[in-house]
C-alpha positions as CSV (number, residue, x, y, z in Angstrom):
1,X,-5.3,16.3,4.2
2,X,-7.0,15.3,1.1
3,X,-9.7,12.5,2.1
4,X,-10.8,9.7,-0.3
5,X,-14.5,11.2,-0.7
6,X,-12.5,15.0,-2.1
7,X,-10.8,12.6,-4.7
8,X,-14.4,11.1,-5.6
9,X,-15.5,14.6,-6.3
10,X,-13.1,16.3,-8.3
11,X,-13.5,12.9,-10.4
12,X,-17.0,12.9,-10.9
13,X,-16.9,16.9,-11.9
14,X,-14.5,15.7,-14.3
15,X,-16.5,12.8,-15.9
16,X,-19.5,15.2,-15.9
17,X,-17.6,17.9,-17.7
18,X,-16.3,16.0,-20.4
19,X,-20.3,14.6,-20.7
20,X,-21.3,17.8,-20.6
21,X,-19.1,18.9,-23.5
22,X,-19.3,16.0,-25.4
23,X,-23.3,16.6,-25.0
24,X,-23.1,20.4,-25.9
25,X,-24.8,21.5,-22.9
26,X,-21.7,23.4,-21.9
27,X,-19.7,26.0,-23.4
28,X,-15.6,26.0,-22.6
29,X,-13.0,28.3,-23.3
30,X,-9.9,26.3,-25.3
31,X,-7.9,26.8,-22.1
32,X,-10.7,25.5,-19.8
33,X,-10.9,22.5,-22.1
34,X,-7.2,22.1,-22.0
35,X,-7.2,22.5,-18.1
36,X,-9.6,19.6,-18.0
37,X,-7.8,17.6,-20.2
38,X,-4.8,18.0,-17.6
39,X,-6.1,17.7,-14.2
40,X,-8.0,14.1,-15.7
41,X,-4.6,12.5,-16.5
42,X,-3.5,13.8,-13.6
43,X,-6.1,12.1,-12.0
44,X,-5.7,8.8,-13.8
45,X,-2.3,9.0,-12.2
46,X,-4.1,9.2,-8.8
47,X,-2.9,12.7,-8.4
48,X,-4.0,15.1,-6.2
49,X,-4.8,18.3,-7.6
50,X,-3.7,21.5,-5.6
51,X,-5.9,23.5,-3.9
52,X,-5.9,26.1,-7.2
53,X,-6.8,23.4,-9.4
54,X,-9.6,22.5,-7.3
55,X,-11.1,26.3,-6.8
56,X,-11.0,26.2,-10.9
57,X,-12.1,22.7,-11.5
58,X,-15.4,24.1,-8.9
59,X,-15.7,27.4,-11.6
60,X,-16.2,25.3,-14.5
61,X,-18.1,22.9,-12.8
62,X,-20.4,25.5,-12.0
63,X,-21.3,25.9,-15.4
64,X,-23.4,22.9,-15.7
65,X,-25.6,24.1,-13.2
């Protein structure tokens, strides 16, 4: 079961991506970018993402740190 607080996550990864892009503090593969692009109208649809689109949505977000 996908809790409320696992939603909040993947959504502020999201947000802090895109900053992170927008910023230049990150470097993204076009696919990457494109995957982000997905998965955020998917959650702006309240869509839960799978558990594969979480594991890579954690990979990229690891790239900020």
């Amino acid at each position: 079961m996908i809790t409320d607080k696992t939603r909040e996550k993947w959504d502020e990864k999201i947000d802090s991506i895109f900053t992170c892009l927008v910023a230049g503090n990150i470097s993204c593969t076009d696919w990457e970018i494109k995957f982000i692009d997905s998965i955020s109208i998917k959650r702006q649809q309240e869509i839960d993402l799978s558990y594969r689109q979480s594991k890579t949505l954690n990979r990229i977000f690891e790239k900020i740190k």
